[in-house]
Residue frames as a rotation matrix with the C-alpha (Angstrom) as fourth column:
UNK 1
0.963 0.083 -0.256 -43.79
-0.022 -0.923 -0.384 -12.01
-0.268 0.376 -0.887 73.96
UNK 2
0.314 -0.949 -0.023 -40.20
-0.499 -0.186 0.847 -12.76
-0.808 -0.255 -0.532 74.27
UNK 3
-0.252 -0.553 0.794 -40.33
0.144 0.790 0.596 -15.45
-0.957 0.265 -0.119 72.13
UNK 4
0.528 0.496 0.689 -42.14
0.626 0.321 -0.711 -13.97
-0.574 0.807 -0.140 69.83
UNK 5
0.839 -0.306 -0.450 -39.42
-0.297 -0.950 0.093 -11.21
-0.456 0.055 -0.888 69.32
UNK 6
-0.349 -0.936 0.039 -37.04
-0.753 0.305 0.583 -13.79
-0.557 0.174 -0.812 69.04
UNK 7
-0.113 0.090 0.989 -38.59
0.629 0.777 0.001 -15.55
-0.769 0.623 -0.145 66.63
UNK 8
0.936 0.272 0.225 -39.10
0.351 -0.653 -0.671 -12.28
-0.035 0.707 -0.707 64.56
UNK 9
0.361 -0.932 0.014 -35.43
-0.708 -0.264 0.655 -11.67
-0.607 -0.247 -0.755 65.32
UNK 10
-0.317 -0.323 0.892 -34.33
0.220 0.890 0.400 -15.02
-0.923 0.323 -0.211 63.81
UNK 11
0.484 0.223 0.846 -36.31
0.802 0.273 -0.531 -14.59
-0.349 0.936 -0.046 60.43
UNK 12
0.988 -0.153 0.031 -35.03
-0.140 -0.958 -0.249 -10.99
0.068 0.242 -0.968 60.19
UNK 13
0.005 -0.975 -0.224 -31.40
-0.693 -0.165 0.702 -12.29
-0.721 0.151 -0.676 60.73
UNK 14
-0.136 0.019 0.991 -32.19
0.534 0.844 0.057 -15.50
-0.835 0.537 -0.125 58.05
UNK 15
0.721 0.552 0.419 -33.76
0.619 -0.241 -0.748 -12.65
-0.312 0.798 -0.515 55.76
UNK 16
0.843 -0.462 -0.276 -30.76
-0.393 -0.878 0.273 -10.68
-0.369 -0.122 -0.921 56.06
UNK 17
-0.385 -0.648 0.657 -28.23
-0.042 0.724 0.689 -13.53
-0.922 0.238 -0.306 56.10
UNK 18
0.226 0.724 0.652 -30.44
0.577 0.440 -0.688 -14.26
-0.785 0.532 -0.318 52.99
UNK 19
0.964 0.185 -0.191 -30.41
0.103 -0.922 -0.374 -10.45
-0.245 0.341 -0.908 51.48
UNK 20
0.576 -0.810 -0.114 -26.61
-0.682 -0.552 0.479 -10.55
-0.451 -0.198 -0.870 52.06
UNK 21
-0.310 -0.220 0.925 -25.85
0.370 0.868 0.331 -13.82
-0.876 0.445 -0.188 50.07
UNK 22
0.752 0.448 0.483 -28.01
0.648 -0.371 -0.665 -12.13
-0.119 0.813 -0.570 47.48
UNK 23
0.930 -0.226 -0.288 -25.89
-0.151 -0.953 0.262 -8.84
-0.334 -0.200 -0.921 47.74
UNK 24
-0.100 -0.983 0.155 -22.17
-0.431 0.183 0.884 -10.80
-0.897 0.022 -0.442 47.77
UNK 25
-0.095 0.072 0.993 -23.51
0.870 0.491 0.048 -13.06
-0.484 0.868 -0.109 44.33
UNK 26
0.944 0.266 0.195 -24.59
0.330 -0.763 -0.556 -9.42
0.001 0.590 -0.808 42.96
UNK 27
0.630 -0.716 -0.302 -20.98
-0.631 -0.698 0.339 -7.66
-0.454 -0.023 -0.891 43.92
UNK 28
-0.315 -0.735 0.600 -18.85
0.125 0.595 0.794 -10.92
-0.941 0.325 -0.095 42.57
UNK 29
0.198 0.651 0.733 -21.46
0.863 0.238 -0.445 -10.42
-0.464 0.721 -0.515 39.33
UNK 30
0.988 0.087 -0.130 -20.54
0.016 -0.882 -0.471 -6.82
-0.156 0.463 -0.872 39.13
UNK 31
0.088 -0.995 -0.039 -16.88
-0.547 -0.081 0.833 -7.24
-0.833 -0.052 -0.551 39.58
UNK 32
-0.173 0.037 0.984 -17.34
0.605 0.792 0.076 -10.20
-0.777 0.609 -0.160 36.83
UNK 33
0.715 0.605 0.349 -19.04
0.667 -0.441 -0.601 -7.32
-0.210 0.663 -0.719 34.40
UNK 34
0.806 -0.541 -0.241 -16.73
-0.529 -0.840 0.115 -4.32
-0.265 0.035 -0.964 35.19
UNK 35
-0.407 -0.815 0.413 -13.60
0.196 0.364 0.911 -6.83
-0.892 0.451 0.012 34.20
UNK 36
0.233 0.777 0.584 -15.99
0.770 0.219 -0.599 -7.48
-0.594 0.590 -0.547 30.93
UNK 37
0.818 0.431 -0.381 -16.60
0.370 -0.901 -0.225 -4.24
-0.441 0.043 -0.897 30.54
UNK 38
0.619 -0.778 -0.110 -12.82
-0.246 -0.325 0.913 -3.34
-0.746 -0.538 -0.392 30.93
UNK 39
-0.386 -0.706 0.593 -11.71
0.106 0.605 0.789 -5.72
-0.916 0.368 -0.159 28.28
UNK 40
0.392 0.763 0.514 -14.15
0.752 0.056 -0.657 -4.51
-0.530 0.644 -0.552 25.69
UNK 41
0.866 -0.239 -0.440 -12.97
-0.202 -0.971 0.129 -0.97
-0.458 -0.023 -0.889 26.05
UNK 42
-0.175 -0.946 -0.272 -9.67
-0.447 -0.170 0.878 -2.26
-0.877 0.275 -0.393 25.52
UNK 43
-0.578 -0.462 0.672 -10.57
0.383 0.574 0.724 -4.01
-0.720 0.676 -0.155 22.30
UNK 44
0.772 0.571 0.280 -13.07
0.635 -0.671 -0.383 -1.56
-0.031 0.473 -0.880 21.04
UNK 45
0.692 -0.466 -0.552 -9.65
-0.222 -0.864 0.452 0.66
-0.688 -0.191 -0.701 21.19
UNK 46
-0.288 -0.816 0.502 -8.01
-0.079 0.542 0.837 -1.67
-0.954 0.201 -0.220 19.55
UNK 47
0.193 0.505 0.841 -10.46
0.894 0.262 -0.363 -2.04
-0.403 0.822 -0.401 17.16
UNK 48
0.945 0.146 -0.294 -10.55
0.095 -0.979 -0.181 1.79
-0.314 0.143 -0.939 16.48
UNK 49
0.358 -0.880 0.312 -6.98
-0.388 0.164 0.907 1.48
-0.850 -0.445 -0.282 16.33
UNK 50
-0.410 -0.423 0.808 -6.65
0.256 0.797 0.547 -1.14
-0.875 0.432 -0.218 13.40
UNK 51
0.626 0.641 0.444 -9.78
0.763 -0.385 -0.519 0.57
-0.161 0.664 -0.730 11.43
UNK 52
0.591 -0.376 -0.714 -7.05
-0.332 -0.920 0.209 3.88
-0.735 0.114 -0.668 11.34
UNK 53
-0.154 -0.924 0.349 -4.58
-0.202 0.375 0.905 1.56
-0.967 0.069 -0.244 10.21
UNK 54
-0.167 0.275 0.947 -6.62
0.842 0.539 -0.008 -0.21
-0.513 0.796 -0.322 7.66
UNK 55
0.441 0.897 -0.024 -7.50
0.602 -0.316 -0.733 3.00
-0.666 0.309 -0.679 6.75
UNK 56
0.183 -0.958 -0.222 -3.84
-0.371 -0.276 0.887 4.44
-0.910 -0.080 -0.406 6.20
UNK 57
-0.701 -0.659 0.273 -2.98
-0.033 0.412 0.911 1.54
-0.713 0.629 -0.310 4.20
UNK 58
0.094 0.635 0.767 -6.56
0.958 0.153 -0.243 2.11
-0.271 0.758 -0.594 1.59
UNK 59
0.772 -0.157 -0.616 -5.42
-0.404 -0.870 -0.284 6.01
-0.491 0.468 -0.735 0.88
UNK 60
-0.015 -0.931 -0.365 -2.11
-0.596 -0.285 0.751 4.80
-0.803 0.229 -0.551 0.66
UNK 61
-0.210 0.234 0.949 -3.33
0.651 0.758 -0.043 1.48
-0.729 0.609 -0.312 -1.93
UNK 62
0.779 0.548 0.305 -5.53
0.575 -0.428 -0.698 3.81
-0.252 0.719 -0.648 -3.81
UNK 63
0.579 -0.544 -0.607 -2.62
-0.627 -0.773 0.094 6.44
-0.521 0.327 -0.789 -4.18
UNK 64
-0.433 -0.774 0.462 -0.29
-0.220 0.588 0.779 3.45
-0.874 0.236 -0.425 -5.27
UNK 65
0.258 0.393 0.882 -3.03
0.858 0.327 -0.397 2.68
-0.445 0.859 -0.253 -8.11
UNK 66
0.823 0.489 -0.289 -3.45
0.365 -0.845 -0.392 5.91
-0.435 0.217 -0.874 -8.93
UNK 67
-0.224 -0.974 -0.033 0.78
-0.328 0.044 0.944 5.86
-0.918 0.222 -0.330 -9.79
UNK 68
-0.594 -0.249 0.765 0.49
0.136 0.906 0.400 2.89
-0.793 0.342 -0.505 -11.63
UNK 69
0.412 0.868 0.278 -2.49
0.592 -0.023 -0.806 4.01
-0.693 0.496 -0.523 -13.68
UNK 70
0.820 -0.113 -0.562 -0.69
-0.367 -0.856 -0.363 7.46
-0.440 0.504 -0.743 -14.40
UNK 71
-0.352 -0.936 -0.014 2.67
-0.561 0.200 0.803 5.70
-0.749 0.290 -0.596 -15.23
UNK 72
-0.045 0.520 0.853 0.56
0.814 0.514 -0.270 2.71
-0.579 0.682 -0.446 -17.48
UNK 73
0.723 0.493 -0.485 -0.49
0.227 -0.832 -0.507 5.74
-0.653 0.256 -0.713 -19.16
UNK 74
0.272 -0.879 -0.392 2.93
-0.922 -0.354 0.155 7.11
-0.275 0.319 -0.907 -19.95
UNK 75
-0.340 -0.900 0.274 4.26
-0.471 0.415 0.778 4.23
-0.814 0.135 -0.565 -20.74
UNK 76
-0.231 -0.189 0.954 2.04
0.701 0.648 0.298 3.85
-0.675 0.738 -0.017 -23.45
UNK 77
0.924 0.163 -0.346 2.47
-0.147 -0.684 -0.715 7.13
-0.353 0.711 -0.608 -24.99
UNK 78
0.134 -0.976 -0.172 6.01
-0.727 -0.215 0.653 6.28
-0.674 0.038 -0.738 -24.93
UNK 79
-0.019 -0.196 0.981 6.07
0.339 0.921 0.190 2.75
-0.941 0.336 0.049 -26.70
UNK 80
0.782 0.245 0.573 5.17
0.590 0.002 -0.807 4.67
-0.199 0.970 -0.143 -30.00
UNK 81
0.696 -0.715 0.058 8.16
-0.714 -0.699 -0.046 7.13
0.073 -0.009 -0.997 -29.59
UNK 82
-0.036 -0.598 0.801 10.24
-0.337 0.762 0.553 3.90
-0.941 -0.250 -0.229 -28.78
UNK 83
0.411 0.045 0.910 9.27
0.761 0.533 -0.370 2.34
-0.502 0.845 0.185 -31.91
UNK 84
0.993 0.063 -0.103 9.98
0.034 -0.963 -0.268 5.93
-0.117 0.263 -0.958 -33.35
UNK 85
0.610 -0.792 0.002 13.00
-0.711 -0.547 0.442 6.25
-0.349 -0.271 -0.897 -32.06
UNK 86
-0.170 -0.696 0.698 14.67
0.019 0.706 0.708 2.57
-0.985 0.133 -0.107 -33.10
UNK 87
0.604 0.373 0.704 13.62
0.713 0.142 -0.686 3.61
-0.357 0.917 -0.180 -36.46
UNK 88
0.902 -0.432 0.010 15.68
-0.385 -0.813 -0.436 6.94
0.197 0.390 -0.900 -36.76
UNK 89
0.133 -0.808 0.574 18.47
-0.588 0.402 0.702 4.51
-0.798 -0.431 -0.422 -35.20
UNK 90
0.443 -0.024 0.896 18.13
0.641 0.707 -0.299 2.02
-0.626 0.707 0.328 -38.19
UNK 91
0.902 0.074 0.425 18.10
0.332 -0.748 -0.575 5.68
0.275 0.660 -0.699 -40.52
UNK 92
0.821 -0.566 0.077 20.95
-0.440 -0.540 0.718 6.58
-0.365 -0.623 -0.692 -38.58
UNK 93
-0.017 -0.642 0.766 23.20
-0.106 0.763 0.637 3.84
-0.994 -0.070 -0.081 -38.92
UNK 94
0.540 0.303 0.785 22.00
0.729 0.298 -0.616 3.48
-0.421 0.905 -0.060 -42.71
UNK 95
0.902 -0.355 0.247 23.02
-0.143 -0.784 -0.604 7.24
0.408 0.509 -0.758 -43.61
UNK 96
0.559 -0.770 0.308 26.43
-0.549 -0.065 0.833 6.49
-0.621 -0.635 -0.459 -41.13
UNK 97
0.110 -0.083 0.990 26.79
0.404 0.914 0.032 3.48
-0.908 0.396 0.134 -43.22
UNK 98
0.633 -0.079 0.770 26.16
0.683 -0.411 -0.604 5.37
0.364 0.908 -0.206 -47.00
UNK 99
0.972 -0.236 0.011 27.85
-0.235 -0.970 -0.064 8.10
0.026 0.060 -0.998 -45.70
UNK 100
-0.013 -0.774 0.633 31.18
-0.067 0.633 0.771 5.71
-0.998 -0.033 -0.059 -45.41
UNK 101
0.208 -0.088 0.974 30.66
0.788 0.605 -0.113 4.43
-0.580 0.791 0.195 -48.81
UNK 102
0.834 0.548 -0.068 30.47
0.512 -0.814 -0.275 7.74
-0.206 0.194 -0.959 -49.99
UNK 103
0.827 -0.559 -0.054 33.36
-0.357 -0.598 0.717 8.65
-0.434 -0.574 -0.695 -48.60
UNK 104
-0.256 -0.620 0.741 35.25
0.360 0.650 0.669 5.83
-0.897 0.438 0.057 -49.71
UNK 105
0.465 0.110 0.879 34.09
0.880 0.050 -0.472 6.53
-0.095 0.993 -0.074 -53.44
UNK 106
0.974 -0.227 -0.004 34.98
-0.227 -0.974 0.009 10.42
-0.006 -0.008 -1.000 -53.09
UNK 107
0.314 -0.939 -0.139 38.49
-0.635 -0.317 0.704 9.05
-0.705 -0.133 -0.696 -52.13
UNK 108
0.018 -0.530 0.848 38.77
0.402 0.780 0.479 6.82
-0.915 0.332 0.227 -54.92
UNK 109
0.909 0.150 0.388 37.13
0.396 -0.596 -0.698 9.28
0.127 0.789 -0.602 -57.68
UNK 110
0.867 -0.378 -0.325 40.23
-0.240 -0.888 0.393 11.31
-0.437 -0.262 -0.860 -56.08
UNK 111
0.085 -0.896 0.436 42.86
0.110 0.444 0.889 8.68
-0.990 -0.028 0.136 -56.11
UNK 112
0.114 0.344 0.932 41.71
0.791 0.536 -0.295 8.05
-0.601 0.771 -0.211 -59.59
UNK 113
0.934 -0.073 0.349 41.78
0.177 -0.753 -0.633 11.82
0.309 0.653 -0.691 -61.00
UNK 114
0.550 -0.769 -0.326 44.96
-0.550 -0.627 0.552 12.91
-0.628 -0.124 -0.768 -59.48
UNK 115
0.081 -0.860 0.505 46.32
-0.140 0.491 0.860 9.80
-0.987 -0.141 -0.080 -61.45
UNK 116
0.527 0.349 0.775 44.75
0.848 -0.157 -0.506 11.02
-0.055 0.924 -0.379 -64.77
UNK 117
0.973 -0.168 -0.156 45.76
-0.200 -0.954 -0.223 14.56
-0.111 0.248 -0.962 -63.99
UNK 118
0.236 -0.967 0.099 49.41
-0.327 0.016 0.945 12.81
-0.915 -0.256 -0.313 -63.65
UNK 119
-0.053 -0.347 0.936 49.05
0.520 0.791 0.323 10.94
-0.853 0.504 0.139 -66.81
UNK 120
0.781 0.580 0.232 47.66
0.593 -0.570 -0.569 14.17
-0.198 0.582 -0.789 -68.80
UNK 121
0.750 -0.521 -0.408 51.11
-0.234 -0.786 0.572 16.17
-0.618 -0.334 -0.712 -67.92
């Protein structure tokens, strides 16, 4: 009877010894996971993180086109006013230019009559 107690004793500490080997490979497995785990989180934050960023810098892109487009824009309504405008500069300079010659003739028509009106006296 004894012995058979203590042989049912013996498998029950072997199944235990057994159970607990099982148990410590499970807790080193969960510690192994929860680290896992741990380091996901932190790069799933990161990730979340970088997706703001990226997202920042595609409002801000698209607003930067959206410049450029409106300026492109303006700058070619302006190119015909530009052409415009170095034309009335040519017209300018031309009439600046006749208006000189002009002048000059006016004072010579002048020089020229006072020295009739001198020669008439």
């Amino acid at each position: 009877d004894a012995d058979i107690k203590a042989s049912e004793l013996k498998e029950e500490v072997t199944r235990l010894r057994d159970e607990l080997d099982v148990l410590n490979f499970s807790k080193e497995k969960l510690s192994y996971t929860e680290e896992q785990l741990r380091k996901l989180k932190a790069k799933l934050e990161d990730i979340g993180d970088a997706k703001s960023a990226l997202d920042r810098e595609e409002k801000a892109h698209s607003a930067s086109v959206e410049k450029i487009i409106v300026l492109e824009n303006e700058l070619a309504a302006l190119k015909p006013l530009k052409r415009q405008l170095e034309e009335y500069k040519v017209r300018a300079t031309d009439a600046e230019v006749a208006l000189t010659e002009c002048r000059e003739d006016l004072r010579r028509l002048r020089e020229r009559s006072c020295g009739l009106e001198g020669v008439n006296e």
